[in-house]
C-alpha positions as CSV (number, residue, x, y, z in Angstrom):
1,X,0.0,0.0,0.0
2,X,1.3,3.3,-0.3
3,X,0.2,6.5,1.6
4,X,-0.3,9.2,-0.5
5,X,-2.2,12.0,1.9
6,X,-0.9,14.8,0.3
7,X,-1.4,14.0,-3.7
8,X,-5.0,14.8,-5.4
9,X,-3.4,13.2,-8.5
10,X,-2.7,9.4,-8.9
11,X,-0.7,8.5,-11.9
12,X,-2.5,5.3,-12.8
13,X,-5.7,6.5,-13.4
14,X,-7.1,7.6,-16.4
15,X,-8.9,10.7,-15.2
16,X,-5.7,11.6,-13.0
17,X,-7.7,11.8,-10.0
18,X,-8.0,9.0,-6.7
19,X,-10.9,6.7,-7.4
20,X,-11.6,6.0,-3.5
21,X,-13.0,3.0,-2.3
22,X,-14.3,3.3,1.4
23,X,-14.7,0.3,3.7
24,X,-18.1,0.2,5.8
25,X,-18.4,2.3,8.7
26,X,-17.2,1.2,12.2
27,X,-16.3,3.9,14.5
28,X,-15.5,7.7,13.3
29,X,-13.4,7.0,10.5
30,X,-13.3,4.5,7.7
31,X,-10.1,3.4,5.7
32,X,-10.4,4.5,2.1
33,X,-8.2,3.1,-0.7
34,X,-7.5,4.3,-4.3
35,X,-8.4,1.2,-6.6
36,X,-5.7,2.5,-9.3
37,X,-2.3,2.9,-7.4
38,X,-3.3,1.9,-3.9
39,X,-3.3,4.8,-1.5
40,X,-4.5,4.8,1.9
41,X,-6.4,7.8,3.2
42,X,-9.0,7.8,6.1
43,X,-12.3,9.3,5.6
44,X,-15.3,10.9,8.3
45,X,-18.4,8.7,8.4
46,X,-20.4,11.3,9.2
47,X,-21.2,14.7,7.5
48,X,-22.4,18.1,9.1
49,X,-25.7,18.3,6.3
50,X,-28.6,16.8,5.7
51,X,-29.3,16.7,2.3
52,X,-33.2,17.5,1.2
53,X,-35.5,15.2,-0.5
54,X,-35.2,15.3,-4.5
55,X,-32.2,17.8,-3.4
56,X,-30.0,18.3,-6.4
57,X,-27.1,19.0,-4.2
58,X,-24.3,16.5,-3.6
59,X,-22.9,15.6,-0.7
60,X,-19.3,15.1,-0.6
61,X,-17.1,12.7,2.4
62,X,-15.0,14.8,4.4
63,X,-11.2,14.1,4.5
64,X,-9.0,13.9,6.5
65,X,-5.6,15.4,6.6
């Protein structure tokens, strides 16, 4: 695994951006990993916003740092 915390750009993906996959919530945090070059970055389950009914708006994980 590598730990990449301070890139936003991962060189194995075609868009050049982390595609993060996020385990299942247990506890505060949840371990996310990027399914191109394998970083490791840890990820808030919860967020400060609830998001409306047939809301338009997306709501986004917090990271982090």
């Amino acid at each position: 695994m590598v730990d990449n915390r301070g890139s936003t750009q991962c060189p194995r993906s075609p868009t050049e951006a982390h595609h993060w996959m996020i385990a299942g919530q247990d506890g505060a945090t949840s371990e996310g990993t990027c399914r191109y070059c394998g970083a490791v970055k840890n990820f808030y389950n919860s967020v400060n916003i609830r998001p409306m009914a047939n809301s338009k708006t997306k709501v986004r994980v917090k990271e982090i740092n």
